[in-house]
Every structure is written in C-alpha cells, then in structure tokens.
Gaussian input, Z-matrix of N, CA and C with variables (Angstrom, degrees):
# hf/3-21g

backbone

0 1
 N
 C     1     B1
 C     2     B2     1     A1
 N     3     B3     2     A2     1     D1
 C     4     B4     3     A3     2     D2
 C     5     B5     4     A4     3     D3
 N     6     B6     5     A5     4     D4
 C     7     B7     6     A6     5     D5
 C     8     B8     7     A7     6     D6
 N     9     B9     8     A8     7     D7
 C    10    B10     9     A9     8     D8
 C    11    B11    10    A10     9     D9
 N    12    B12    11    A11    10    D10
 C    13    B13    12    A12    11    D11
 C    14    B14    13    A13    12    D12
 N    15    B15    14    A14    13    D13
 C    16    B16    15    A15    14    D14
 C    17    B17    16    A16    15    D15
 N    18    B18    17    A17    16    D16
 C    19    B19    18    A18    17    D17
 C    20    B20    19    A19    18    D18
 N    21    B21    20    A20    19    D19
 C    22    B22    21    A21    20    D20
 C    23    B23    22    A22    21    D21
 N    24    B24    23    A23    22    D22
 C    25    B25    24    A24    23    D23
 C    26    B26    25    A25    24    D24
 N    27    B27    26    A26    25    D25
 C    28    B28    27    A27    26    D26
 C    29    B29    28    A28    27    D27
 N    30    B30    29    A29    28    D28
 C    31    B31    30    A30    29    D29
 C    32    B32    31    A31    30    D30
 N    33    B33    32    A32    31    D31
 C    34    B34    33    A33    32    D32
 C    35    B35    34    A34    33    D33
 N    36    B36    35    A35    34    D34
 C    37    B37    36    A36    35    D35
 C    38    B38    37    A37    36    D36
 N    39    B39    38    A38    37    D37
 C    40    B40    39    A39    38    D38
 C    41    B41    40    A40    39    D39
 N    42    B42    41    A41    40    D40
 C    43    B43    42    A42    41    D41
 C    44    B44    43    A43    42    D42
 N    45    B45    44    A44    43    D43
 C    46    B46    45    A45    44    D44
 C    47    B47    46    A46    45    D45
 N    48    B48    47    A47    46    D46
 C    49    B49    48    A48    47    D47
 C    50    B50    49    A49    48    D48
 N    51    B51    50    A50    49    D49
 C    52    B52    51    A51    50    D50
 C    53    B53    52    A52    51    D51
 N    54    B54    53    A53    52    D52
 C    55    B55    54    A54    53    D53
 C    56    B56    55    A55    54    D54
 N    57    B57    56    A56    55    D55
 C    58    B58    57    A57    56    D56
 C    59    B59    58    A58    57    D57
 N    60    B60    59    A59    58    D58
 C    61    B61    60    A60    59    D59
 C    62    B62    61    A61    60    D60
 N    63    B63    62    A62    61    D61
 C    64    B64    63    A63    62    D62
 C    65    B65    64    A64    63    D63
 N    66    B66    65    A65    64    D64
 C    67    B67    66    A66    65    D65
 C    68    B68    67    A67    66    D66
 N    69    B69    68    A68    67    D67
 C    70    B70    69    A69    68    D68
 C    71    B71    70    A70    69    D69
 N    72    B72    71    A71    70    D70
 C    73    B73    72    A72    71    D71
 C    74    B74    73    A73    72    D72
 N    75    B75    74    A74    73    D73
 C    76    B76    75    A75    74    D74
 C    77    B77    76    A76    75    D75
 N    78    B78    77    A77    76    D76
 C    79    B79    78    A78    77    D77
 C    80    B80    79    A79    78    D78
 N    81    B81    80    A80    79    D79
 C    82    B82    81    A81    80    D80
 C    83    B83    82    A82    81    D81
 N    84    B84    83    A83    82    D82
 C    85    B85    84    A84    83    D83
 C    86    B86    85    A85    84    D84
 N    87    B87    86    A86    85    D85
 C    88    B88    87    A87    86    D86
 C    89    B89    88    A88    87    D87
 N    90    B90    89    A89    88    D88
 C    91    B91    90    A90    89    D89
 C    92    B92    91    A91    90    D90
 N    93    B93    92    A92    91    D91
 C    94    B94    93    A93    92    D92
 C    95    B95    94    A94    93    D93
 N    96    B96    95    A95    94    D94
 C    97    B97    96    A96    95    D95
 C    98    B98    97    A97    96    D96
 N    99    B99    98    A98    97    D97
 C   100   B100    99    A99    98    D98
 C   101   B101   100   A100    99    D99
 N   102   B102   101   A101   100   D100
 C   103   B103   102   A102   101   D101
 C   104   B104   103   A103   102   D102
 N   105   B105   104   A104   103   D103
 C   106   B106   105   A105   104   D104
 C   107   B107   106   A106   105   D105
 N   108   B108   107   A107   106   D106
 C   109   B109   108   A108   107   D107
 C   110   B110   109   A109   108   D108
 N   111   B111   110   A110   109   D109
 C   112   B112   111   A111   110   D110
 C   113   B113   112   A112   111   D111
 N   114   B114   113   A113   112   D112
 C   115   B115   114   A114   113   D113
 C   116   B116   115   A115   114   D114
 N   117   B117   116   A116   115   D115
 C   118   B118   117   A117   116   D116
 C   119   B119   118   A118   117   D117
 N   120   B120   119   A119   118   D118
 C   121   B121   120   A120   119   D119
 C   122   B122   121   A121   120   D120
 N   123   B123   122   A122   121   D121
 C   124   B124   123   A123   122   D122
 C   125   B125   124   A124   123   D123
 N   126   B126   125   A125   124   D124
 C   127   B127   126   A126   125   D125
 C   128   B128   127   A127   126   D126
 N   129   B129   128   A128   127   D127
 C   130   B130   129   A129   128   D128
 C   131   B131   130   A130   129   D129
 N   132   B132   131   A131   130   D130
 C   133   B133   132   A132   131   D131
 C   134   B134   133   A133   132   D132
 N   135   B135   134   A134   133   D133
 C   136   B136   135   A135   134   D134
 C   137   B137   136   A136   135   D135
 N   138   B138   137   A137   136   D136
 C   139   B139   138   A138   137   D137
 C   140   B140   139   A139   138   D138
 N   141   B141   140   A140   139   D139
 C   142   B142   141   A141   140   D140
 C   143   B143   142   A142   141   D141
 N   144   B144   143   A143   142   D142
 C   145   B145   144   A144   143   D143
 C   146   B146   145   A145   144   D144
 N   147   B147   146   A146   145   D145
 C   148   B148   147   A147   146   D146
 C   149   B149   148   A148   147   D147
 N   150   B150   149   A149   148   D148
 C   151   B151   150   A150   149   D149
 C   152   B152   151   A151   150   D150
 N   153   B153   152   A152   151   D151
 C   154   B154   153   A153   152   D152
 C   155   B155   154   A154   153   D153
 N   156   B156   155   A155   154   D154
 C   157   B157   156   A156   155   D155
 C   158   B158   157   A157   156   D156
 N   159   B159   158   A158   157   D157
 C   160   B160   159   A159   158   D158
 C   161   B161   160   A160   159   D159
 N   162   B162   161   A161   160   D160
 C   163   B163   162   A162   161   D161
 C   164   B164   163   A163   162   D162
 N   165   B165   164   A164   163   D163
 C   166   B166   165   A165   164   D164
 C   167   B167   166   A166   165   D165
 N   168   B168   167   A167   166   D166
 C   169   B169   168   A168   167   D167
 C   170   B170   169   A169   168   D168
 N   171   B171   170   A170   169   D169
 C   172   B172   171   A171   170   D170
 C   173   B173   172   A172   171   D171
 N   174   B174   173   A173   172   D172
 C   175   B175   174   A174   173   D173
 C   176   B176   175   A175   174   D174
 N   177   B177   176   A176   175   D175
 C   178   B178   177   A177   176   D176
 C   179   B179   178   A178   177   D177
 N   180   B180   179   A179   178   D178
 C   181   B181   180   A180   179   D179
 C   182   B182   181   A181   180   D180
 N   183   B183   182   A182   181   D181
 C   184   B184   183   A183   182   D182
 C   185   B185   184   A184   183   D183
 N   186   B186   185   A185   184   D184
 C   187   B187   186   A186   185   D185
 C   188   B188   187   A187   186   D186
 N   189   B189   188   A188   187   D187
 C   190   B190   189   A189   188   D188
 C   191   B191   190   A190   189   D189
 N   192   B192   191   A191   190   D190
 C   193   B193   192   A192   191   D191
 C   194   B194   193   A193   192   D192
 N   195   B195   194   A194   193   D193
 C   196   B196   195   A195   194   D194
 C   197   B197   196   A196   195   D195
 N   198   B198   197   A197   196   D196
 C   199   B199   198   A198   197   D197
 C   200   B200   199   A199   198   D198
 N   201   B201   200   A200   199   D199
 C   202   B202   201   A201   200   D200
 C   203   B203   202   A202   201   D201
 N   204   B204   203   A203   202   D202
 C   205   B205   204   A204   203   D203
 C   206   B206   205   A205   204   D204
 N   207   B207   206   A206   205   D205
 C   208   B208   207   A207   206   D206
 C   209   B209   208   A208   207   D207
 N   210   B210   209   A209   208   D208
 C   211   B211   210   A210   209   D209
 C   212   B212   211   A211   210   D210
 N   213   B213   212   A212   211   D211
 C   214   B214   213   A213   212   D212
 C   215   B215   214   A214   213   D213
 N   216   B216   215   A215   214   D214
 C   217   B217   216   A216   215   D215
 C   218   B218   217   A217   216   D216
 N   219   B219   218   A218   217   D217
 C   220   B220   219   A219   218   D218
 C   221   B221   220   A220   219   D219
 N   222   B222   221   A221   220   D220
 C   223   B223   222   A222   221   D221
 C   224   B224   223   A223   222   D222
 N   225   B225   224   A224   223   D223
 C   226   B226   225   A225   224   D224
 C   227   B227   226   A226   225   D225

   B1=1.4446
   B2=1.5273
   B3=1.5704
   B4=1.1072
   B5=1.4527
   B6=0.8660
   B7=1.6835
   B8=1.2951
   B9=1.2375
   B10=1.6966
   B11=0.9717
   B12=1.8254
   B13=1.9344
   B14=0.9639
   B15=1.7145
   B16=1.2405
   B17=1.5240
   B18=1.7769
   B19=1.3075
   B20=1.4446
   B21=1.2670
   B22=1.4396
   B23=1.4489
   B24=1.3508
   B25=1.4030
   B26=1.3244
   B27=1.6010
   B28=1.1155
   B29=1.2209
   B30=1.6743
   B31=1.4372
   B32=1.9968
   B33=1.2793
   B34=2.3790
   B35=1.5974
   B36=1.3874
   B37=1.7075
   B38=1.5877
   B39=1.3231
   B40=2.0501
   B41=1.3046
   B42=1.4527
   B43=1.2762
   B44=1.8020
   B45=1.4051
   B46=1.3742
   B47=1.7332
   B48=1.5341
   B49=1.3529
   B50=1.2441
   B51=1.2235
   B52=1.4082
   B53=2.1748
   B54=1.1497
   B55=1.2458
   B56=1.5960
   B57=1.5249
   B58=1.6020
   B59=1.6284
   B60=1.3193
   B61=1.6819
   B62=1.8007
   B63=0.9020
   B64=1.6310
   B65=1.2482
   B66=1.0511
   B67=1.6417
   B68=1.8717
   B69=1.0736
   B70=1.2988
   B71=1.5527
   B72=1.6491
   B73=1.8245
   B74=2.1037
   B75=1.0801
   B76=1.7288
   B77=1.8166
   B78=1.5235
   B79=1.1119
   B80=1.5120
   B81=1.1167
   B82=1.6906
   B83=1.6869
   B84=1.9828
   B85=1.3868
   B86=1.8584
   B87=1.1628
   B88=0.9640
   B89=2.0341
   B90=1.4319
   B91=1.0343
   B92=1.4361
   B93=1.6052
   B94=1.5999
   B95=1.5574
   B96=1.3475
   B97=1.8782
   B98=1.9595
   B99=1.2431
   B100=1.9079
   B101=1.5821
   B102=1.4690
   B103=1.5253
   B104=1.9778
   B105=1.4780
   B106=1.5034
   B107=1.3988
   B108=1.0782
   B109=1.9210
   B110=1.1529
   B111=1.4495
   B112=1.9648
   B113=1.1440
   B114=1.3590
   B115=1.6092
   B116=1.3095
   B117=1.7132
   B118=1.7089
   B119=1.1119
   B120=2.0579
   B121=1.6088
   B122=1.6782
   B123=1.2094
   B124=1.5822
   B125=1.6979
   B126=1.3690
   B127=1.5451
   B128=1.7074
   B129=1.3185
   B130=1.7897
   B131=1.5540
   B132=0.9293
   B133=1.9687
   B134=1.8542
   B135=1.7135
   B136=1.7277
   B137=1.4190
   B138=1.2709
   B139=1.4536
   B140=1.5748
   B141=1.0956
   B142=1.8085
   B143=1.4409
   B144=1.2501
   B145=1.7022
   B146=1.8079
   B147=1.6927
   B148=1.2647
   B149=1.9626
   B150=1.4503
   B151=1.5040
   B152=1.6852
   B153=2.0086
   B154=1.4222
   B155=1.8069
   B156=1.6254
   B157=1.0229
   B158=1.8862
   B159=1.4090
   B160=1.1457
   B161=2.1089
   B162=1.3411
   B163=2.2759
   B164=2.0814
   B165=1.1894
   B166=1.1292
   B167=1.6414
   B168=0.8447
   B169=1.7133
   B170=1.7018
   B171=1.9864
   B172=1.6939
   B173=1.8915
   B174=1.6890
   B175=1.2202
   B176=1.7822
   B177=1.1788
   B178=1.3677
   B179=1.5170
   B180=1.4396
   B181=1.3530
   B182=0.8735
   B183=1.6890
   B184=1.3560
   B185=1.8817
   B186=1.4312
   B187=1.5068
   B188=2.0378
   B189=1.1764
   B190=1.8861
   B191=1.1219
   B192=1.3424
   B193=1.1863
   B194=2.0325
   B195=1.3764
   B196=1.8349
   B197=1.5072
   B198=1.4902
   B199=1.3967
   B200=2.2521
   B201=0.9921
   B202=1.6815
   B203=1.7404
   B204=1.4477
   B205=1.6751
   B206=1.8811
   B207=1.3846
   B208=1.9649
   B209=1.2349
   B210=1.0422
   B211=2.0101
   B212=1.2273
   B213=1.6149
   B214=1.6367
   B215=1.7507
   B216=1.2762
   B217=1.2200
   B218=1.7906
   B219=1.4753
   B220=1.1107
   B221=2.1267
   B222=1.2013
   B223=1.4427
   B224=2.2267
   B225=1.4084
   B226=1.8813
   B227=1.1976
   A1=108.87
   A2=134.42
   A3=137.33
   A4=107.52
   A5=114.29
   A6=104.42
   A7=140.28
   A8=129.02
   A9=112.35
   A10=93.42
   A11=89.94
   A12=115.60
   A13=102.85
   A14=126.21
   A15=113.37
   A16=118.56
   A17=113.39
   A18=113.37
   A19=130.16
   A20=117.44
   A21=136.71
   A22=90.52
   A23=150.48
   A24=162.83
   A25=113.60
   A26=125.22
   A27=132.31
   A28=123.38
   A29=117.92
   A30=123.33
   A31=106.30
   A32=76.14
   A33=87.96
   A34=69.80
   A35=145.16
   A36=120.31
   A37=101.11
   A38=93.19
   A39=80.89
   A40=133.49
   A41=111.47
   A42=135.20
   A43=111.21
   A44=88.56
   A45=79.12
   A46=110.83
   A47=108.39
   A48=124.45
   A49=112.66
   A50=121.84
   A51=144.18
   A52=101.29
   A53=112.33
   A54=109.81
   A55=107.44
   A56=104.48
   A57=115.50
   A58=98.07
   A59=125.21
   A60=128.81
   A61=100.82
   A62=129.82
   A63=138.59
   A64=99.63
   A65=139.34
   A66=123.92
   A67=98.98
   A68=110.47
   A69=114.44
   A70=113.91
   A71=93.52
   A72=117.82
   A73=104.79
   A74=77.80
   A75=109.81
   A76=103.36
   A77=104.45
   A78=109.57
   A79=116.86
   A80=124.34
   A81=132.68
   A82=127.54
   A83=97.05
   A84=95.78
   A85=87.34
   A86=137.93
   A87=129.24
   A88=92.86
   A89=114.07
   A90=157.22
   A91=94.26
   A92=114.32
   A93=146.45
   A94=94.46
   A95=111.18
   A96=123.98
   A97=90.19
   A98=98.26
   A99=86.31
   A100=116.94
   A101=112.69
   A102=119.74
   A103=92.70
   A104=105.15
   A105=112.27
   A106=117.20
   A107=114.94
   A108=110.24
   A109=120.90
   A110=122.04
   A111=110.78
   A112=128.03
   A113=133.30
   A114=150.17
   A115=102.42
   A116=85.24
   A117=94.17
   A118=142.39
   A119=84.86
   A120=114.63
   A121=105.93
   A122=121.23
   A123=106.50
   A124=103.74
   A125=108.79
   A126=114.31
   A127=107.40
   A128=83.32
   A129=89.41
   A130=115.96
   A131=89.99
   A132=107.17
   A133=111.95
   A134=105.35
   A135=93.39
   A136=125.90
   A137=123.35
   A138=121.81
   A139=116.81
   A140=100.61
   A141=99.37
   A142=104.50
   A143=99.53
   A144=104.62
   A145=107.51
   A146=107.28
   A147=90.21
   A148=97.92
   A149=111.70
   A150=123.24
   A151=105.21
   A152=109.39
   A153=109.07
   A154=90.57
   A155=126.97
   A156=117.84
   A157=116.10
   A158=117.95
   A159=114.83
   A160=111.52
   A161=78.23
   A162=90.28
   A163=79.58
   A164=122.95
   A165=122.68
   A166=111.78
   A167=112.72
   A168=108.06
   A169=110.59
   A170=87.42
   A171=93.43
   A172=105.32
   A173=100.52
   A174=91.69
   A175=111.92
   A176=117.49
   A177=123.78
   A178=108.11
   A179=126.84
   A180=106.41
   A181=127.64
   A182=133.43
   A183=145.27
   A184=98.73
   A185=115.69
   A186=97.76
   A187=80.62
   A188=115.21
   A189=106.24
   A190=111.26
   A191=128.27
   A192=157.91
   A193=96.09
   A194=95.89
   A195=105.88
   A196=87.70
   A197=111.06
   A198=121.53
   A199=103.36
   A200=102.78
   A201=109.01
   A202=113.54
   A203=118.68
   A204=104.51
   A205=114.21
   A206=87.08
   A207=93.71
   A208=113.17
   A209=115.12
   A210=96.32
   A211=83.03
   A212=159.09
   A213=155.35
   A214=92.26
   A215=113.37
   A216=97.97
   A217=115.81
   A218=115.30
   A219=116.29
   A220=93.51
   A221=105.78
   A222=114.94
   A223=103.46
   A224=92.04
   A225=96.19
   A226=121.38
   D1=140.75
   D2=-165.52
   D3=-121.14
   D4=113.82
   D5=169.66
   D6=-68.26
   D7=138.60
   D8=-168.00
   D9=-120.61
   D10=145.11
   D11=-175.96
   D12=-116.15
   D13=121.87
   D14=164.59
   D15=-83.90
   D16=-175.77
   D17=-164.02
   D18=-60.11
   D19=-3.60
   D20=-155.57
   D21=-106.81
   D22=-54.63
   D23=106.25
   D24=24.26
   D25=-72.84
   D26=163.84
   D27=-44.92
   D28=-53.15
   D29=172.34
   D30=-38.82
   D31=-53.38
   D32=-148.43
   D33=-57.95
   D34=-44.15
   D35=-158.84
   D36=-66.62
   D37=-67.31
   D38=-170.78
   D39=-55.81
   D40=-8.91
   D41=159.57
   D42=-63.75
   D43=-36.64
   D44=-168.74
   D45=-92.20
   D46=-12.83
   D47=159.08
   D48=-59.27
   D49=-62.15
   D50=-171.66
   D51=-52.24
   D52=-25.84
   D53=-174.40
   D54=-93.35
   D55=-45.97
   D56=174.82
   D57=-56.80
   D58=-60.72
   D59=-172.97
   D60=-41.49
   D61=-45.14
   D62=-170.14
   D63=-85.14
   D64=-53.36
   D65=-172.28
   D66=-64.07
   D67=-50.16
   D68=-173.53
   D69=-47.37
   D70=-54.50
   D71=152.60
   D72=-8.19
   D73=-79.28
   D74=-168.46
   D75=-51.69
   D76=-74.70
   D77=173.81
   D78=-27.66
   D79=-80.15
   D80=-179.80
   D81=-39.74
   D82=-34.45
   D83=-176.50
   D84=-75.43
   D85=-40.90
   D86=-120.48
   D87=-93.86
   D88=-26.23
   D89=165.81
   D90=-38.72
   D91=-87.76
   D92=158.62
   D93=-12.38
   D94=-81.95
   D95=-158.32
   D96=-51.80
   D97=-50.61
   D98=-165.19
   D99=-72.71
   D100=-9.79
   D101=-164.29
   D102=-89.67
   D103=-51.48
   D104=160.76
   D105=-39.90
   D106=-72.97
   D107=169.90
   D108=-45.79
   D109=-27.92
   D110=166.09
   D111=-67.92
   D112=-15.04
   D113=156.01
   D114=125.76
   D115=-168.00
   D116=169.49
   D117=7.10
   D118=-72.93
   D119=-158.46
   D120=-73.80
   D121=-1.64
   D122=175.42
   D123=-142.80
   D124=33.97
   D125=151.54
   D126=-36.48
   D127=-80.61
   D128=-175.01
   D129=-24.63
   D130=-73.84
   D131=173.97
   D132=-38.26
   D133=-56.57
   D134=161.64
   D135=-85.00
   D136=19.14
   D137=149.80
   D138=-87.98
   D139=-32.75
   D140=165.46
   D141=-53.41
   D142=-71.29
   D143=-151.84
   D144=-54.88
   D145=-19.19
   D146=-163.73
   D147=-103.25
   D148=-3.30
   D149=158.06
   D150=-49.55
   D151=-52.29
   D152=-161.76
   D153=-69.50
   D154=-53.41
   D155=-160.97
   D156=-57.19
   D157=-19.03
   D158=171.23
   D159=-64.36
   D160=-58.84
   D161=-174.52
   D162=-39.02
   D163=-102.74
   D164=178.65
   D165=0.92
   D166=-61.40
   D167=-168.74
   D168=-59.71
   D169=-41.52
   D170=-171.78
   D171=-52.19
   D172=-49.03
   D173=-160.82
   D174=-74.10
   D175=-15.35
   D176=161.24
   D177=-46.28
   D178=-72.98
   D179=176.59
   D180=-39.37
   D181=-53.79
   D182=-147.42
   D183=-75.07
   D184=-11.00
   D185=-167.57
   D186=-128.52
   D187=-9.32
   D188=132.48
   D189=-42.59
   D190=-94.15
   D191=-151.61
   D192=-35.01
   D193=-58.04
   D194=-176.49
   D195=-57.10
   D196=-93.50
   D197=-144.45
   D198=-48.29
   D199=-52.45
   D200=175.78
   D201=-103.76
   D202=79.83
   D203=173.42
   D204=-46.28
   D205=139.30
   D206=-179.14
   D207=79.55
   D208=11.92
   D209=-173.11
   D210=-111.72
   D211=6.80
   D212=178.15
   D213=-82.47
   D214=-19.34
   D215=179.87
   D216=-84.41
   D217=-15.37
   D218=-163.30
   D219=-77.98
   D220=137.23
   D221=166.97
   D222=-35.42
   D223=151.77
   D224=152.32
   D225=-138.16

C-alpha cells in the first residue's frame, strides 16, 4: 500500500530537507575551517569534511532550485 502526499506535504518535506541539508551545510564547512587550522597532520581529515561540505551544498541547491526556481543561482 503506498501512501499519498499531497502538495502541501511535499513542500513542509523538502523544506524540511532543505533545512537539515544547510545545517549540515554549516556543520562540515565549519568542521573543514578547524581541521585546516590543526596542520598538516589532519589535511586528510579537512579534505573529507570539506568533500562532505560540498555533496551538502550540491544537494542544498538542488532542493533550492524545487522549492524557490532561480535562487541556486544566487552564491551561499
């Protein structure tokens, strides 16, 4: 059995994706900036985090893009 969502439903989810995608956003760069300031020895470690903070960004636009057409173009 499948459940049906209407459009009002759909909105509040990607919205509510769209909010989890941005904190996560945040989390990783911020992750990234402090793993960079420990040196060298945890390059590796802030190239991850700032690999995850990109996927994050991508999918941040892409559920921009749905919920607001044109605003994926504006910088974040």
């Amino acid at each position: 059995m499948t459940d049906v969502v209407d459009s009002d439903e759909l909105l509040r989810r990607i919205q509510r994706a769209r909010a989890c995608a941005h904190e996560e956003l945040l989390a990783w760069r911020a992750r990234s900036a402090d793993l960079a300031r420990a040196g060298a020895e945890r390059a590796e470690d802030a190239r991850d985090a700032r690999t995850r903070g990109l996927a994050y960004e991508a999918v941040l636009r892409v559920l921009d893009e749905i919920v607001t057409p044109g605003r994926s173009s504006e910088p974040h």
